[in-house]
C-alpha positions in Angstrom: -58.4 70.1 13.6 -57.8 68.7 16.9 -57.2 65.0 15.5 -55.3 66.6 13.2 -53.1 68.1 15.6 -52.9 64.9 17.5 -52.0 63.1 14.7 -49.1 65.4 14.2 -47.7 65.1 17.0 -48.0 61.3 17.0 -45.1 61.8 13.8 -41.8 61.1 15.1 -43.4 57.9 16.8 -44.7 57.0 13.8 -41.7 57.6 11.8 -39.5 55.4 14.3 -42.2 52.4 13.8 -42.6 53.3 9.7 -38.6 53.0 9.5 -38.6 50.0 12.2 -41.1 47.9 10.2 -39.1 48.7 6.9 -35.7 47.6 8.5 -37.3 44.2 9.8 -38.3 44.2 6.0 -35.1 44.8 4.2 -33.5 42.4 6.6 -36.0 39.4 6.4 -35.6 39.8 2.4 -31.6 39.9 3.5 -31.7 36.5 5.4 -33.7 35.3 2.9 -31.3 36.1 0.4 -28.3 34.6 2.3 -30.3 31.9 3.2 -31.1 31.0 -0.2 -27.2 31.8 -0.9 -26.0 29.6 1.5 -28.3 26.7 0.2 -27.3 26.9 -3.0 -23.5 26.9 -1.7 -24.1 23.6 0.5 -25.4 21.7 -2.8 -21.8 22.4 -5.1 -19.9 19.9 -5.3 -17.0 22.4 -6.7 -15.6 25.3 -9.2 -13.7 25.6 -11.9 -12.6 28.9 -13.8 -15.4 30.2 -11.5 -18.2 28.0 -12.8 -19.8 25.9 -10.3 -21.1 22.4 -10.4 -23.8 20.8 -8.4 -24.1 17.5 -6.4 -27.6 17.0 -9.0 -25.0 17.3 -11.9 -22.1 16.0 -10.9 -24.1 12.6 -10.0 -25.6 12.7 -12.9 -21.7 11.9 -14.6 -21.0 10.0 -12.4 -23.9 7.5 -12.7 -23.5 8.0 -17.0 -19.7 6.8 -16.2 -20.8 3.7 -13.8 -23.1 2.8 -16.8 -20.6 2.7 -19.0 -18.5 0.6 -17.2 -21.3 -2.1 -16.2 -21.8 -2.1 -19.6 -18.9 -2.6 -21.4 -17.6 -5.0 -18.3 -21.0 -6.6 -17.7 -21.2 -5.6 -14.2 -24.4 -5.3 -12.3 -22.4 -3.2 -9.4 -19.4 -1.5 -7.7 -17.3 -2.1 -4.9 -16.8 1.2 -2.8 -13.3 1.7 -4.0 -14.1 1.1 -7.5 -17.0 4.0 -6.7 -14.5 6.1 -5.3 -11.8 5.7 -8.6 -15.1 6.6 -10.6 -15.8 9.3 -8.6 -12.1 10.5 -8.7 -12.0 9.9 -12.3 -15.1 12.0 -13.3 -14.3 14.7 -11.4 -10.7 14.8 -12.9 -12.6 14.7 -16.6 -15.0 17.4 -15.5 -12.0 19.9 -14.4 -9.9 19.2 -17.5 -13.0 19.7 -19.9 -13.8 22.8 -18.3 -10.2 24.2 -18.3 -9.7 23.1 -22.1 -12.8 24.7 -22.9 -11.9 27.8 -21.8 -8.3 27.8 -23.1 -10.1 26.9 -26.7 -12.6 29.6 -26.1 -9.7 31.9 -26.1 -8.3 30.8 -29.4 -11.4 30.0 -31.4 -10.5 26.2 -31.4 -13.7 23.9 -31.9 -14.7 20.7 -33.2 -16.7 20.7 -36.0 -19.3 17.7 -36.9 -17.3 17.7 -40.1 -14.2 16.6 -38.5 -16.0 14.2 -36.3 -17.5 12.4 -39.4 -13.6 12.4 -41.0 -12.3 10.5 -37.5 -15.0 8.4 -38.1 -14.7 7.4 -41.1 -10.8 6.8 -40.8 -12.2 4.3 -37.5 -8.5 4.8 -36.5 -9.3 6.1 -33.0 -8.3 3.8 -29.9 -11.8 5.1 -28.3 -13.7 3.7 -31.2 -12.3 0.0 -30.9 -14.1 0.3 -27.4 -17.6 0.6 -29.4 -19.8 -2.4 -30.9 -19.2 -1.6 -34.1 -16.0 -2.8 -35.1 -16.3 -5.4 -38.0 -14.9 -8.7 -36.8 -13.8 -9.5 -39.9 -11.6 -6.5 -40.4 -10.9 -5.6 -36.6 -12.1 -2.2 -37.7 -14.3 0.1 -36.9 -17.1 0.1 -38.9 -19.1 3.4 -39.6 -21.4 2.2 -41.5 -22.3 -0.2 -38.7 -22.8 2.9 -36.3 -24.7 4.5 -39.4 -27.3 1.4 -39.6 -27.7 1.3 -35.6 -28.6 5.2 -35.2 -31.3 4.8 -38.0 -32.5 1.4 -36.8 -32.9 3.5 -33.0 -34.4 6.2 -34.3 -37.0 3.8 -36.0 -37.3 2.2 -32.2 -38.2 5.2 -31.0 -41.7 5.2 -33.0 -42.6 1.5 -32.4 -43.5 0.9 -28.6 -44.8 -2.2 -29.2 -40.9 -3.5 -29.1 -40.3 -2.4 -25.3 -38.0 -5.0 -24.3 -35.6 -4.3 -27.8 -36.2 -0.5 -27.1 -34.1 -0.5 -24.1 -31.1 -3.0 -25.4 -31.1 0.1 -28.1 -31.3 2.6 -25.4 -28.4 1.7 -23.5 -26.0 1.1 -27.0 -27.5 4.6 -27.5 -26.1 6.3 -24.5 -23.1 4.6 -24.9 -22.6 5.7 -28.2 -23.3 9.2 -26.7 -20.9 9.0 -24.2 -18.2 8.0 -26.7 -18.9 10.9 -29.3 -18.6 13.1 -26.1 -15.5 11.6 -25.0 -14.4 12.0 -28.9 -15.0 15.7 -29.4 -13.1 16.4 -26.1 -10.4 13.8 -27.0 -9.9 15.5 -30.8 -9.9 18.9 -29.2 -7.4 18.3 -26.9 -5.2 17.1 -29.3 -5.7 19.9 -31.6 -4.8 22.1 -28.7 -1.4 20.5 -27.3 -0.2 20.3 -31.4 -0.7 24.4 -31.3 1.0 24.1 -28.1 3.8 22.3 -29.4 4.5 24.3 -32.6 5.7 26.9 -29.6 8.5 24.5 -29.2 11.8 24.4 -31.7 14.7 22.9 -32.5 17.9 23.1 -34.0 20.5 21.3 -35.5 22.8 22.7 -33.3 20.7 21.3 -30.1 20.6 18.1 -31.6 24.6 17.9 -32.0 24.5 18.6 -28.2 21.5 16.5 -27.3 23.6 13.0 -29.2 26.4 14.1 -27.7 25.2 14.2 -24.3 23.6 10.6 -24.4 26.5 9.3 -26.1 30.0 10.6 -25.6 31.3 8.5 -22.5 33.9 9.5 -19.9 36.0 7.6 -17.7 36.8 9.3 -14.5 39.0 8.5 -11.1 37.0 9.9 -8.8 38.1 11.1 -5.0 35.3 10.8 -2.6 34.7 12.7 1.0 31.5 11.2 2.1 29.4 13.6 4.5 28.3 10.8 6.4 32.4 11.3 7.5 31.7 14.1 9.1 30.0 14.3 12.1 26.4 15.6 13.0 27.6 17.5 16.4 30.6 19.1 14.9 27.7 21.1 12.8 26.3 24.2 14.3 23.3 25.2 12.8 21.5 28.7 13.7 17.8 30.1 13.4 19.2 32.1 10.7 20.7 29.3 8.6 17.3 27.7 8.4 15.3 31.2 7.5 17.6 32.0 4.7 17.1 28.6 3.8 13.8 29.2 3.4 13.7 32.2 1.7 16.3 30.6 -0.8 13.7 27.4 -1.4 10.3 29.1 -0.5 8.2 28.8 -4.0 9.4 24.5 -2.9 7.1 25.2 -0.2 4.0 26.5 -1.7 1.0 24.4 -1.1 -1.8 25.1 -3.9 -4.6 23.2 -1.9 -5.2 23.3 2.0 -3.9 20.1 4.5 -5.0 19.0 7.8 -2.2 17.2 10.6 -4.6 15.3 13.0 -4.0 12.9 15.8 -6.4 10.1 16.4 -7.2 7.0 18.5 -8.5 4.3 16.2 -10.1 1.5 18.2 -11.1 -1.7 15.9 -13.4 -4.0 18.2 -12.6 -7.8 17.7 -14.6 -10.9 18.5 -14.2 -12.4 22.1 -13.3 -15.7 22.9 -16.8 -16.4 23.8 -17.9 -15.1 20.3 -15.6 -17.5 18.5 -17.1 -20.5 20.6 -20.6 -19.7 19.9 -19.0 -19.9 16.2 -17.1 -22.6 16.2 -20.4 -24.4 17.4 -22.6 -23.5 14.7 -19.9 -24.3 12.3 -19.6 -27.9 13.9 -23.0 -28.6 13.6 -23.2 -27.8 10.3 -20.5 -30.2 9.7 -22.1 -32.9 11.2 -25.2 -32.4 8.8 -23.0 -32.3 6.0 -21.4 -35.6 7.2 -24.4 -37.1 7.6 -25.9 -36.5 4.1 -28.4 -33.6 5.0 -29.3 -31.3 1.7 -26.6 -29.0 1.1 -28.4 -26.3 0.2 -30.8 -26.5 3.5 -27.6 -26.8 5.9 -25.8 -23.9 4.3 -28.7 -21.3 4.7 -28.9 -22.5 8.2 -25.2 -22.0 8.6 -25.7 -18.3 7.3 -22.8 -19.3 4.8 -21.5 -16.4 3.1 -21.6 -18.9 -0.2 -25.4 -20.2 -1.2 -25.2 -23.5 -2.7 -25.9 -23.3 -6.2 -26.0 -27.3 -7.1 -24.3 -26.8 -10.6 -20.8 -28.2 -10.9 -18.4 -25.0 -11.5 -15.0 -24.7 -12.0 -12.1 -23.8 -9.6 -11.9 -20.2 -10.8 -15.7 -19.7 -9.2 -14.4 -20.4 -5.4 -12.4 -18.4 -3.1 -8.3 -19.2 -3.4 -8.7 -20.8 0.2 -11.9 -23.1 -1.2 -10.4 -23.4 -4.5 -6.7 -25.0 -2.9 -8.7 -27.3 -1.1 -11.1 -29.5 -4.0 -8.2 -31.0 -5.9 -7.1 -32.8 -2.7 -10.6 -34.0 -1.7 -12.7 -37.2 -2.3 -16.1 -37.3 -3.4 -18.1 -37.2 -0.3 -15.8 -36.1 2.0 -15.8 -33.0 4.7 -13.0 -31.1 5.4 -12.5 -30.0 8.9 -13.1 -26.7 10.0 -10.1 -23.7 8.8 -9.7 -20.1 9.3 -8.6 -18.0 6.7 -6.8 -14.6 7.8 -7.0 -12.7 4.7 -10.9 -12.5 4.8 -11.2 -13.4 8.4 -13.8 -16.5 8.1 -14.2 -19.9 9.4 -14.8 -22.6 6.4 -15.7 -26.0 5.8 -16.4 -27.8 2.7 -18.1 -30.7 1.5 -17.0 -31.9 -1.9 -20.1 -33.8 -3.7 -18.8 -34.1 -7.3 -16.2 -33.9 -9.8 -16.9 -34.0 -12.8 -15.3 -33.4 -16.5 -17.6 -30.8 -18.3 -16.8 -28.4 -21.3 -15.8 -25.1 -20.6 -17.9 -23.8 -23.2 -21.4 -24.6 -25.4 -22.6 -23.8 -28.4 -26.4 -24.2 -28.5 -29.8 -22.6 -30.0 -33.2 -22.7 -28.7 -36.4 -21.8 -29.2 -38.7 -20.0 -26.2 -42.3 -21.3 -26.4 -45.1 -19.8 -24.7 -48.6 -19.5 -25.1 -51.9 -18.1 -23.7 -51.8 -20.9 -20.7 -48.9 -23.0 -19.4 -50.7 -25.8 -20.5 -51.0 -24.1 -23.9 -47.0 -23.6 -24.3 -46.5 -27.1 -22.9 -48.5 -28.7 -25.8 -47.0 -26.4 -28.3 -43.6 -27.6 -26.9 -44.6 -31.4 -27.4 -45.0 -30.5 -30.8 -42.1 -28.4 -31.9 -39.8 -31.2 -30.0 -41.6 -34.1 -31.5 -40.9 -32.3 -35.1 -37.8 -32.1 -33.9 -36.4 -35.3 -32.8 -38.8 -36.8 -36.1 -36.0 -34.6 -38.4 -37.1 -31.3 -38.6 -34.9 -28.3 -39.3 -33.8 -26.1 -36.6 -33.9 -22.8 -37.4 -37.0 -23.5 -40.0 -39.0 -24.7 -36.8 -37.4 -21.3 -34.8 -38.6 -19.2 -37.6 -42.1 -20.8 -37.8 -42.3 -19.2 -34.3 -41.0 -15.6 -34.8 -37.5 -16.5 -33.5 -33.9 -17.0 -35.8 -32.7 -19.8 -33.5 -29.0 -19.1 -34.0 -26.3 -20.3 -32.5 -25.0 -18.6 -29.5 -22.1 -19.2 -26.6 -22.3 -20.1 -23.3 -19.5 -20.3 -21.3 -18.3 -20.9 -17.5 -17.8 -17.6 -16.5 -21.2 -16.5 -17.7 -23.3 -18.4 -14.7 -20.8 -19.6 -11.9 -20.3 -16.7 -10.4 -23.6 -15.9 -10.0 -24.3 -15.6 -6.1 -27.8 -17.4 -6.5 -29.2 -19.4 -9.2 -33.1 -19.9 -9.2 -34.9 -23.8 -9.8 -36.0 -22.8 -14.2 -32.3 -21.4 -14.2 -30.7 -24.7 -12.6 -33.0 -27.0 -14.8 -31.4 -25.0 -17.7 -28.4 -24.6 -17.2 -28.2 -28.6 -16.0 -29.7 -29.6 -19.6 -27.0 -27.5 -21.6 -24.1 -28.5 -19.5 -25.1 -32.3 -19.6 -26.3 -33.2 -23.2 -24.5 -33.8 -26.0 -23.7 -32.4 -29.2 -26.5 -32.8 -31.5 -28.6 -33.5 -28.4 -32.2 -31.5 -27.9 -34.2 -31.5 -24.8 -37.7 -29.5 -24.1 -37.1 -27.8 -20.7 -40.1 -27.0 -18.5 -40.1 -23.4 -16.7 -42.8 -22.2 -14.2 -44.0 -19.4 -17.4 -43.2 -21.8 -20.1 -40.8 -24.2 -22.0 -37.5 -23.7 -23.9 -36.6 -26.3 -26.7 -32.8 -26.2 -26.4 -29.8 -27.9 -28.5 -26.2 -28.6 -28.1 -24.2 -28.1 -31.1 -20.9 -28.0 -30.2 -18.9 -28.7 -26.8 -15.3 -27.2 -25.9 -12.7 -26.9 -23.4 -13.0 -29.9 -21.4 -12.6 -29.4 -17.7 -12.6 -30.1 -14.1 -15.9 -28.5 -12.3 -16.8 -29.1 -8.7 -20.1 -28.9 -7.1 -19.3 -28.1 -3.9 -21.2 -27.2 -0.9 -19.2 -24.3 0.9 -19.7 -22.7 4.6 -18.1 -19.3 4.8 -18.5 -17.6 7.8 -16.9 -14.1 8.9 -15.3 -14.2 12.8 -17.9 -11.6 14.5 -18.4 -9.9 17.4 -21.7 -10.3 19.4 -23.8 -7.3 20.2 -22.2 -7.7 24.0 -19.1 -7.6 23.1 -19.6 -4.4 20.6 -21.4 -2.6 23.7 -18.3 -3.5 26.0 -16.1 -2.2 23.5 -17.9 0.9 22.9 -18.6 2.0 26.7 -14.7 1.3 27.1 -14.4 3.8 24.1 -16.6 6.3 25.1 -15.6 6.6 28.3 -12.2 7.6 27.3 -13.8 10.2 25.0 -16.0 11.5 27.5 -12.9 11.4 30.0 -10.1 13.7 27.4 -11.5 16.4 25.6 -8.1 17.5 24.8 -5.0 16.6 22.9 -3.1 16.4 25.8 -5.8 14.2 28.0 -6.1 12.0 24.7 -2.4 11.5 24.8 -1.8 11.1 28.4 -4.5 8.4 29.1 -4.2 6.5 25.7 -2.1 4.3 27.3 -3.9 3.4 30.4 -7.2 2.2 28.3 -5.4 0.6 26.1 -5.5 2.2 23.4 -2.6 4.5 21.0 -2.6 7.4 19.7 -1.2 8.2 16.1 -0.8 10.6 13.8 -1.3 11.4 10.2 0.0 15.2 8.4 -1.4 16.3 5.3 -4.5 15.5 5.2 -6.4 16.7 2.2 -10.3 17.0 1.6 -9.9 15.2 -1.7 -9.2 12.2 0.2 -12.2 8.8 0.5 -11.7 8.3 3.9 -9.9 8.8 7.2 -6.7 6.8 8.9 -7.7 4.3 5.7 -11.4 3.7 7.3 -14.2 3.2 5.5 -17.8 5.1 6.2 -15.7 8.1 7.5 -17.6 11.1 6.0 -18.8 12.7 9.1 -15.0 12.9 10.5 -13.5 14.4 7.1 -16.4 16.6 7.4 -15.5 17.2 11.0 -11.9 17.4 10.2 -12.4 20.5 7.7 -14.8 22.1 9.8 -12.7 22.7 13.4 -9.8 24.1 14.6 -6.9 23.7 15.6 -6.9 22.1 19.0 -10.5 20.9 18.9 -11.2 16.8 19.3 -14.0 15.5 17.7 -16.9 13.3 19.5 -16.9 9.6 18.8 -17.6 8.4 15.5 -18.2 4.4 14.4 -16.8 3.5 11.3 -15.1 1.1 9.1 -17.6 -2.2 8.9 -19.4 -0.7 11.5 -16.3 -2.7 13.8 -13.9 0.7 14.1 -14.6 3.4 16.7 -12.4 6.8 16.2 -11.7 10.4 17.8 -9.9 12.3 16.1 -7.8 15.9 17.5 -7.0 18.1 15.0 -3.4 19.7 15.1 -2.7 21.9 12.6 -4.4 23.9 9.2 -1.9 24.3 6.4 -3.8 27.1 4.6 -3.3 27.7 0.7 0.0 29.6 0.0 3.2 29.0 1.2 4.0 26.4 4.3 5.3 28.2 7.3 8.9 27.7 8.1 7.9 25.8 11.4 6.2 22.8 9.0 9.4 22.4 6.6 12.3 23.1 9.2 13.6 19.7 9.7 14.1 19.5 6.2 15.6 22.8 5.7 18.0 21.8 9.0 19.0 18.8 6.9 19.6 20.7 3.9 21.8 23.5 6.3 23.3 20.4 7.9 24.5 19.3 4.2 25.7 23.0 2.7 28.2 23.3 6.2 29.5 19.5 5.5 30.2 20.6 2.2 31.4 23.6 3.3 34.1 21.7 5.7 34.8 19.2 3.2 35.8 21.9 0.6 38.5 23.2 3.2 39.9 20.0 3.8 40.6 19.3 -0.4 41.5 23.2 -0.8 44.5 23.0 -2.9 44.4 19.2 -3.5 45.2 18.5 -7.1 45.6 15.0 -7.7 43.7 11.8 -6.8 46.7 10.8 -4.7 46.3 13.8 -2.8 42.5 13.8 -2.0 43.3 10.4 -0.6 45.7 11.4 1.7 43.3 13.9 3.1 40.6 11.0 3.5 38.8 10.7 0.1 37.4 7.4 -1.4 39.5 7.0 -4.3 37.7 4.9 -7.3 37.0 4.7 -11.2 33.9 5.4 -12.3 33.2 4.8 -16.3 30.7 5.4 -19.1 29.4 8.6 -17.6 27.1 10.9 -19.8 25.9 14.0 -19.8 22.1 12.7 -19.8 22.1 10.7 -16.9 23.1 11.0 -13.4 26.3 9.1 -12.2 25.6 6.8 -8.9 28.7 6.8 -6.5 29.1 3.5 -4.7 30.8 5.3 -1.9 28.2 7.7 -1.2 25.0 5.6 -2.3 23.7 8.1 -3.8 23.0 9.6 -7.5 24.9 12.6 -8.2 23.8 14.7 -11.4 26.1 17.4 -10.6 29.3 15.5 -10.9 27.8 14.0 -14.3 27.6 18.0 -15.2 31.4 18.7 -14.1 32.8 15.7 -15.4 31.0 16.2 -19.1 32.2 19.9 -19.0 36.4 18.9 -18.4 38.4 17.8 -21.2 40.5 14.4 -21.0 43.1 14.2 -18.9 41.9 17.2 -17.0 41.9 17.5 -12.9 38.7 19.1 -11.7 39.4 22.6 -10.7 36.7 22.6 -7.6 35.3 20.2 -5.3 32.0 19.6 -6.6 28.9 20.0 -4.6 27.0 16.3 -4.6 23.9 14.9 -3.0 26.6 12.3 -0.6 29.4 14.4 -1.0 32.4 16.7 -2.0 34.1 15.0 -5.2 37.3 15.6 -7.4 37.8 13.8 -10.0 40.4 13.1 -12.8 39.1 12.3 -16.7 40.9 9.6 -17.7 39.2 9.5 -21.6 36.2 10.5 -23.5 35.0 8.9 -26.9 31.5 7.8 -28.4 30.0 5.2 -27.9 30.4 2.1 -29.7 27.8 2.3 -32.6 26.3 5.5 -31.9 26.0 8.0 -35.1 25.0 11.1 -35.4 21.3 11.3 -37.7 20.8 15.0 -37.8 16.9 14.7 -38.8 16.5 11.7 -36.4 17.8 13.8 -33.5 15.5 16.6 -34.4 12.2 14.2 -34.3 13.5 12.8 -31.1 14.0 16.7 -29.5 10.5 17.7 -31.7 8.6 14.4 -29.7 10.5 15.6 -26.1 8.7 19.2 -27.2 5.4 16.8 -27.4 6.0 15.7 -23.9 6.7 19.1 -22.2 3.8 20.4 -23.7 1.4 17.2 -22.6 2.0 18.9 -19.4 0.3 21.8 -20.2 -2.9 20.6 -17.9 -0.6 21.2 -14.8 -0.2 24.4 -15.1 -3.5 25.5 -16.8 -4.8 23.6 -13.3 -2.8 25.8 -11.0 -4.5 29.1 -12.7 -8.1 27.6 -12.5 -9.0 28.6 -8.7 -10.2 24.9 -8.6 -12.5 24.4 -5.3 -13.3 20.6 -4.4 -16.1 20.2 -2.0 -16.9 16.7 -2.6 -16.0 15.8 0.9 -19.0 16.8 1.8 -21.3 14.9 0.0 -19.0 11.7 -1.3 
């Protein structure tokens, strides 16, 4: 009873550690659960409609899209900007599929494999043109040709044994896929902006109105009282001019995405003088060894040329414009001296070793020979070559061996761009290039032998071979560290806006500015390899400068001070006043200039009070009128001057973009030609209708609460 008793009174104490323990409990599964939260919220790239996307997703479009396009353009890779338009590009798609989707949720529009197979089998669809099977006799697409290819794949599929075949299938495959995708999408957008546009109507009486405003002219005398006559300082403009302003134009001034202003100090290090001697000596040198007959291809790796020497003769196209400019004016043999070229910032020189004439493109067919051994495919070379040259046929030899031995095209284009080309590769390409039509020749590789022959030559033109040294104007590792201590020292020295600004100057170094920065943006002050700053950038606050960052080629070094946030929603009056005090500035000219023509009513009368008199003529309804003595484009006045009747004085000074006008209609007719087609009118209002609703996407966008986080990881 007594440990009872003692265990009873232990009970408040244990109640306080019982309810302790559970609180650390509840809260460790809390932060879990915000950790876990916050993870998930660092890997999306963005929203749409409230539906999120990964980075794991949205890079898997984007590498189906770069796929695509190295297929159909035969690329191996991308530059960064073209990664970045592909970037841009996908993510665009993605936000417009997901908002269409929705909308068609909403009104039970789909796409059904029926209507899929219809499009198909009219092959009238651009996107189809942009498969492989269009017939090349017809120019057509060919479904049938799609048809044969998706059974032929599915038959891959079950033989293994054909790897190599397998995966040229594969990738037609995906294509395919990503067209049919691109299809569906592409049919039900059109089926949705049609419904859209069936909202839109006309009339005959709007298309009387409509011809008559693009074709019933006026001549006008026009009076003129430029602003620009009046002067700035006889204008007072008050606080309460510029709100009201604002209030009048405030839905102008709404801003859908946030903005960043930032000032920064951009510092792009540069090669010294000493760096350029050290290369102008290794460029020398190499000269000399090209003068005095040295291999080519040893003294351009030496030189660390930017341009391996390949040994086959190529055509201009294949050399840079500042190479290219240079070969037609050379001798065989001869060295140029060394030039800089500013636009890629290298020093060159050039040894020209041959010119040659050389078709453009070849015609040929072959036969690959291998065998258990080398020695093994060389003797079974001997043999089909020996048939050959003793009368055999072609193709009946290339079938003996497994192969068809058609005839195929090779061209210029297809190998001189290459930036390497490897000894079998040279030897082959050297064999095709030289023989002549007819002409067969058994080529020895490393792995085997190809039996190749010419059968038709075209396009005869100059090629070059051309030994090349390219070399970009660096910086040493010295002068990068000089550079950078300079840098960082100011960094270190300001870690304000206004210590950033003040000293600029006595490093040597200026400070700029850039408003309206937006996260959808590549890169920073036009920089490459700025991620950490943007990231920087749309993490601080206002006020805050950011620590050093390199960038650019690894040859920019940048701080960055960030000035102001202009949150979603409507732009405070403080970022749009100068503008508004422009527009104020304007409304009080006009105001003036109205009192100075009050009770004018004739052109001779304006003038005496200061107006530009002039004719103006063929002024319609449907385009704005340009006045040469305002320089500027004045929609209103074409307004006024299609509402008077002829002969008629303008009642009112009218309100322009350059100034107050009156005017005086001297006549109005047609235009020369122009009749009136009632049902064409009505197509040409019914396709306008077309137009207005292709812009649907704009506002459907506005509505999706979009959130783009790319930034972050792109």
């Amino acid at each position: 009873m007594a440990a009872i008793g003692k265990i009873r009174s232990w009970g408040p104490v244990l109640a306080t550690v019982i309810g302790l323990a559970l609180f650390a409990f509840i809260a460790e599964e809390a932060f879990r659960s915000c950790e876990a939260t916050g993870n998930e919220k660092r890997q999306q790239v963005g929203e749409v409609l409230g539906k999120k996307i990964s980075v794991q997703d949205f890079q898997s479009l984007v590498d189906e899209y770069q796929s695509v396009i190295k297929m159909t353009q035969g690329r191996d890779n991308l530059s960064e900007e073209e990664l970045n338009q592909v970037k841009d590009q996908v993510w665009q798609q993605y936000v417009n599929n997901a908002i269409l989707d929705a909308e068609a949720e909403k009104l039970g529009l789909t796409v059904t494999d029926e209507e899929l197979q219809n499009v198909l089998k009219a092959g009238t669809n651009p996107m189809l043109m942009q498969t492989p099977f269009v017939n090349q006799q017809t120019g057509r697409f060919d479904v049938t040709q799609l048809t044969k290819f998706l059974a032929d794949y599915k038959k891959m599929q079950d033989q293994p044994q054909q790897a190599q075949a397998a995966e040229s299938y594969k990738q037609i495959y995906d294509y395919w896929k990503f067209i049919e995708k691109q299809l569906r999408q592409n049919i039900l957008g059109t089926k949705y902006q049609t419904l859209l546009s069936q909202c839109l109507f006309s009339n005959p009486v709007s298309a009387k109105m409509a011809f008559e405003s693009q074709n019933q002219e006026s001549n006008i005398l026009l009076a003129a009282l430029p602003y620009s006559a009046i002067k700035d300082s006889d204008i007072e403009v008050k606080e309460s001019d510029v709100k009201a302003k604002y209030d009048e134009q405030k839905e102008m001034f709404r801003q859908y995405v946030e903005s960043r202003d930032i000032k920064y100090v951009d510092f792009q290090v540069l090669p010294s003088s000493a760096d350029r001697t050290a290369l102008m000596k290794t460029i020398n040198d190499a000269r000399q060894k090209l003068e005095s007959g040295a291999a080519p291809a040893e003294v351009v790796r030496k030189a660390q040329s930017q341009v391996a020497y390949t040994g086959i003769a190529a055509t201009k196209r294949a050399f840079a414009p500042d190479i290219a400019s240079k070969l037609d004016s050379m001798q065989v043999g001869q060295v140029s001296a060394p030039f800089e070229t500013a636009y890629d910032n290298t020093i060159n020189v050039v040894k020209l070793i041959e010119k040659v004439q050389a078709p453009d493109s070849i015609e040929y067919r072959q036969i690959q020979v291998g065998g258990e051994t080398v020695d093994a495919a060389r003797k079974t070379a001997d043999s089909i070559y020996t048939a050959l040259k003793g009368g055999a046929d072609f193709e009946a030899l290339a079938k003996k061996y497994g192969q068809t031995g058609e005839k195929q095209w090779l061209t210029s284009s297809m190998y001189e761009n290459a930036p390497s080309i490897d000894a079998d590769s040279k030897a082959y390409l050297t064999s095709l290039t030289t023989l002549a039509v007819n002409d067969a020749k058994n080529v020895e590789f490393s792995q085997g032998n190809i039996i190749v022959q010419v059968t038709n030559r075209k396009a005869m033109v100059t090629k070059y071979d051309a030994a090349v040294i390219k070399h970009t104007i660096d910086f040493s590792k010295d002068t990068y560290s000089q550079a950078y201590n300079k840098f960082s020292q100011y960094v270190s020295e300001n870690k304000t806006l206004e210590g950033l600004e003040k000293n600029a100057q006595k490093f040597g170094f200026r400070v700029q500015e850039r408003k309206d920065l937006f996260n959808s943006e590549h890169n920073v002050a036009g920089l490459r390899s700025t991620r950490d700053a943007m990231k920087w950038i749309f993490d601080a606050k206002e006020g805050e400068v950011s620590p050093l960052y390199e960038c650019g080629n690894n040859d920019h070094l940048i701080v960055i001070a960030l000035t102001k946030i202009h949150p979603e929603g409507y732009r405070d009056l403080a970022a749009v006043e100068e503008q508004l005090k422009q527009e104020v500035i304007r409304d009080k000219k006009f105001a003036k200039a109205a009192e100075m023509l009050k009770g004018v009513n004739s052109i001779d009368a304006a003038k005496q009070k200061g107006a530009v008199v002039d004719s103006v003529r063929q002024i319609t309804f449907s385009a704005p009128v340009f006045v040469q003595a305002t320089g500027t484009s004045e929609p209103a006045l074409s307004g006024a001057v299609a509402a008077a009747k002829a002969g008629q004085f303008s009642a009112a000074p009218v309100k322009g973009n350059g100034g107050a006008f009156l005017f005086k209609v001297l006549d109005k007719k047609q235009r020369e030609g122009a009749k009136f087609d009632a049902k064409q009118q009505l197509d040409q209002l019914k396709q306008q209708a077309m137009q207005a609703a292709s812009r649907f996407m704009n506002e459907l966008y506005l509505k999706a609460d979009v959130v783009d986080n790319r930034y972050l990881f792109f």
